[in-house]
N, C-alpha and C positions, 0 to 999 in steps of 0.2 A: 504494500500500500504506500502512496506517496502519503507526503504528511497531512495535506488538504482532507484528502478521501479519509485517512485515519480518522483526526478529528471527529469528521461528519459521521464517521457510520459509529465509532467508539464513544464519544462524550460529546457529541451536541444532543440537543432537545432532550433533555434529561428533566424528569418531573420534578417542582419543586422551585419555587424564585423566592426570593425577596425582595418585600416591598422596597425598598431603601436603594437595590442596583437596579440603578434605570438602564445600564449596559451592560450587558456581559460578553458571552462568546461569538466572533465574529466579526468585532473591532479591535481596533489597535489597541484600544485601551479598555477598562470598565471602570464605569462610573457610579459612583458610593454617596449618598445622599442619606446624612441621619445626624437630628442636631444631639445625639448621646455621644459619650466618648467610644471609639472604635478600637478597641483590642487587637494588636496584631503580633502572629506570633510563626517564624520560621526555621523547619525541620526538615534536611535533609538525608536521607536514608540511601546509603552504598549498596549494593552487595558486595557480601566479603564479611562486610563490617555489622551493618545494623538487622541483616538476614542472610542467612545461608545462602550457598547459591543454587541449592538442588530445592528449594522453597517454589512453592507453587502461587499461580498466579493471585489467586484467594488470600493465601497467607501473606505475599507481596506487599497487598493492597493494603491488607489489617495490619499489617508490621508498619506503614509508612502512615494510614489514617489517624488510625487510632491514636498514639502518644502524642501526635499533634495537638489533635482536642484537647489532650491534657493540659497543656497550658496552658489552653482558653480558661479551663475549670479553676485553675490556680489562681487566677485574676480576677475570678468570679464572674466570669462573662459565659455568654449564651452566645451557640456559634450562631452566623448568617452568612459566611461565602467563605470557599477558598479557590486558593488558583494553583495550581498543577505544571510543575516543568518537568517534562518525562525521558531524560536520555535512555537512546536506545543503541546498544550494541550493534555490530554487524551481525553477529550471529543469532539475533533477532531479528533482522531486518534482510537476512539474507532469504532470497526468494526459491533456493533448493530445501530449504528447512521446513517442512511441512506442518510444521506445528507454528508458525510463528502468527497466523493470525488468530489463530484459536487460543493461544497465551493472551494475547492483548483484550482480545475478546472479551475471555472468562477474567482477566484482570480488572477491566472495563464495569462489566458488570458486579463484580463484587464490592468496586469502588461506588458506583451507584447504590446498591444496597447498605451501603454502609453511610453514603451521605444523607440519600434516604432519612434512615434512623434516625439520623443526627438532626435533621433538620437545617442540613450544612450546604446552601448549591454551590456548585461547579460554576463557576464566572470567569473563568479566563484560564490560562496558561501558555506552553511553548513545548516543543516538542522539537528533538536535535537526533541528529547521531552521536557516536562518541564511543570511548574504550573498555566501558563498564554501565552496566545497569544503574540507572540511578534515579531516583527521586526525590524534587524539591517542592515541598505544600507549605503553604502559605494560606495560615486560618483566621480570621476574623471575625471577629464575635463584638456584641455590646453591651454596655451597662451600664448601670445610671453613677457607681463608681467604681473604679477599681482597685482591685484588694494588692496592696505591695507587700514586699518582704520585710520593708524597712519598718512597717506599722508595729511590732510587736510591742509589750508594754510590759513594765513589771509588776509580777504580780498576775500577770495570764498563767491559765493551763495552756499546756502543748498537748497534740491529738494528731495521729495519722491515724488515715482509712486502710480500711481493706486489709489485709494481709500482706506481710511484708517476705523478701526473700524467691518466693516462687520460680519467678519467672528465671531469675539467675541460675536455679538450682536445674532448672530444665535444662537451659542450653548446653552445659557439658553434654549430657546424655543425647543431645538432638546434634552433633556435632558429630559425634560418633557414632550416629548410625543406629542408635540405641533408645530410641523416643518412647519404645515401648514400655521401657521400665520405669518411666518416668509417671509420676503419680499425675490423674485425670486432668487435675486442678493445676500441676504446674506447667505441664502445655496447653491449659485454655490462657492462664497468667499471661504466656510468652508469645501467644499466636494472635491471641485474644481480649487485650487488657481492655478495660471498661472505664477509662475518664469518665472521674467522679462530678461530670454535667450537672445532670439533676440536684443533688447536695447540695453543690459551691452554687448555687442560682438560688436556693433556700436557705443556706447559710451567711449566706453574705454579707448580712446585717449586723450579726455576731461577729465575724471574723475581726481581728486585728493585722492579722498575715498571713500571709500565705506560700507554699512553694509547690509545684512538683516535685515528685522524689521519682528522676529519672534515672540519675545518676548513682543511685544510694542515700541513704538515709543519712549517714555517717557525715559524705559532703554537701548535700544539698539543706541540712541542718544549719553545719555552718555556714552556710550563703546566708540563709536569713537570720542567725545570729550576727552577725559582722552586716549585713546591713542594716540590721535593727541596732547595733550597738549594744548589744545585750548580752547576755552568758544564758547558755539552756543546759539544766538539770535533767540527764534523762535518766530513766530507771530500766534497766535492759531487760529484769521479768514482767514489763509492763508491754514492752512490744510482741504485736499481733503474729506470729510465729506458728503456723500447722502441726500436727503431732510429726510430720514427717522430716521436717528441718528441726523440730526442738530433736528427733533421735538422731540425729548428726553430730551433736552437740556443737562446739567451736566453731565446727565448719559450717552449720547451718544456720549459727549466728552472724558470721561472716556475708556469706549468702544476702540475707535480711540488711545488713549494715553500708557494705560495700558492692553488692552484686552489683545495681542497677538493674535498668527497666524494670520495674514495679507499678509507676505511672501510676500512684495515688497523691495524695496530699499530706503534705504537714502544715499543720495551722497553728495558733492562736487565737486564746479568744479570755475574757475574762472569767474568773472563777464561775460568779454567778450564772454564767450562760449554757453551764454545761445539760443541766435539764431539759434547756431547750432543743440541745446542740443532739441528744442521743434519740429525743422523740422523734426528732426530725431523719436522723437518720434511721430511726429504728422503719418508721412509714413509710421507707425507701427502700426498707430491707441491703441497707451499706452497715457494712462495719466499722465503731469508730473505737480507738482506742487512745486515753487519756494518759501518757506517758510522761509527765514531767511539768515544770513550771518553769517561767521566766524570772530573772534575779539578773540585779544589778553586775555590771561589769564591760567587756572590751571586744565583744563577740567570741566568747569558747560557749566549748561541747565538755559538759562534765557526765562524765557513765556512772551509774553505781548498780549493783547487784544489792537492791535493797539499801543498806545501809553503807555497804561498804563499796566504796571508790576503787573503780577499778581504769587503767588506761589501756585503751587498746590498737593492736599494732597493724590494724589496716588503713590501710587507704582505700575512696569514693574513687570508681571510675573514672578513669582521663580518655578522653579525645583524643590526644595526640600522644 
């Protein structure tokens, strides 16, 4: 397919607009129109790196959508557009390859079903050749404010969602061939993560801060300790841990602290809120767990096993 034809048969006229893009696909540009403040937030996804490369078009889509929304959710915004730049190898685009438009296809439409969901349209992108499979989203969302890192306050509780660890503890085993032994729950984590949308859109009112914890828990803590100027107290048998990573012991701590891709939330909010904070998620059916407080200091990460202070010798995932 040339790239015009791709486009048109793969992601035009896809159900679902927003009021607010008076343009989208089809012009040079798209046009955004909404007197709220607009959340933007951009995720590029390799293969190699951010998915395997024996990963199927399906899993593609959901490895490169999904943790994007995630930072809409961290801002506390509600998605309304994103825009798509899709490099394609030769050997996707090579016309002896029989499968190549059945990959984009079924890539195609799982990304629509998943924008779908979201309530997230398709308004624009670009499409290239290039060396390596690759995907750049670009997600937009709004909200009447948005939730920063730097808000935290002393004297908050600290709270991540969902379960932590999972998804890290699958990819060894998905790497090696091995996906089978990997427990239900930590290949839906890895394939399948769930931006906590709905929540952070009902939480938002409470929140003092907020991150994604894409990277691990361990560094994405201290991002919003150090830009909040604060010290966070966490309690290590307070984080949200499976029976399958707490039998790992060390290493399944590890997992939960430093894996990355988890793609929930760590928040902030004041004591008094937390009533609010569990009903709301409980009517959600999310996980919240309340792990630690805010106290004065210089942005650190203090651990303690209950009482006792303990320092630990991992490191949060790096990029580079």
């Amino acid at each position: 397919m040339h790239e015009f034809e791709l486009i048109q048969r793969c992601f035009a006229d896809w159900p679902g607009r927003h009021a607010q893009v008076l343009t989208g696909i089809g012009d040079d540009g798209l046009v955004w129109q909404d007197p709220r403040p607009l959340v933007i937030s951009t995720d590029t996804a390799v293969v190699g790196r951010h998915f395997p490369v024996d990963a199927s078009p399906e899993q593609v889509a959901g490895r490169a959508f999904l943790p994007a929304l995630s930072d809409l959710a961290a801002m506390g915004a509600s998605p309304a557009f994103f825009t798509l730049a899709l490099t394609l190898p030769a050997r996707l685009n090579n016309a002896s390859e029989p499968n190549i438009e059945s990959w984009i296809q079924a890539f195609a439409t799982e990304l629509r079903r998943l924008a779908i969901a979201h309530k997230c349209m398709l308004a624009g992108g670009d499409t290239t050749a290039g060396e390596q499979l690759t995907l750049t989203l670009s997600v937009h969302g709004t909200c009447a404010q948005p939730v920063l890192r730097s808000g935290a306050q002393v004297g908050d509780a600290v709270w991540v969602t969902g379960q932590l660890g999972q998804a890290a503890a699958a990819l060894p085993l998905i790497l090696a061939g091995n996906a089978a032994a990997a427990p239900p729950a930590w290949l839906a984590a890895y394939w399948q993560p769930k931006p906590q949308i709905a929540l952070a859109e009902q939480l938002a009112v409470f929140l003092h801060s907020a991150i994604d914890i894409s990277d691990g828990l361990l560094g994405d803590a201290g991002h919003l300790a150090r830009s909040s100027q604060v010290d966070l107290h966490l309690n290590l048998n307070a984080l949200p841990l499976d029976a399958d990573l707490v039998a790992l012991g060390d290493r399944g701590l590890q997992y939960a602290l430093a894996g990355g891709d988890d793609y929930q939330l760590c928040f902030t909010a004041g004591m008094n809120a937390g009533e609010q904070i569990e009903r709301i998620a409980q009517s959600l059916g999310v996980r919240v767990s309340r792990i630690g407080e805010v106290r004065q200091g210089t942005g650190q990460l203090h651990w303690y096993d209950d009482d006792r202070k303990r320092d630990l010798p991992w490191q949060s995932f790096e990029h580079f």
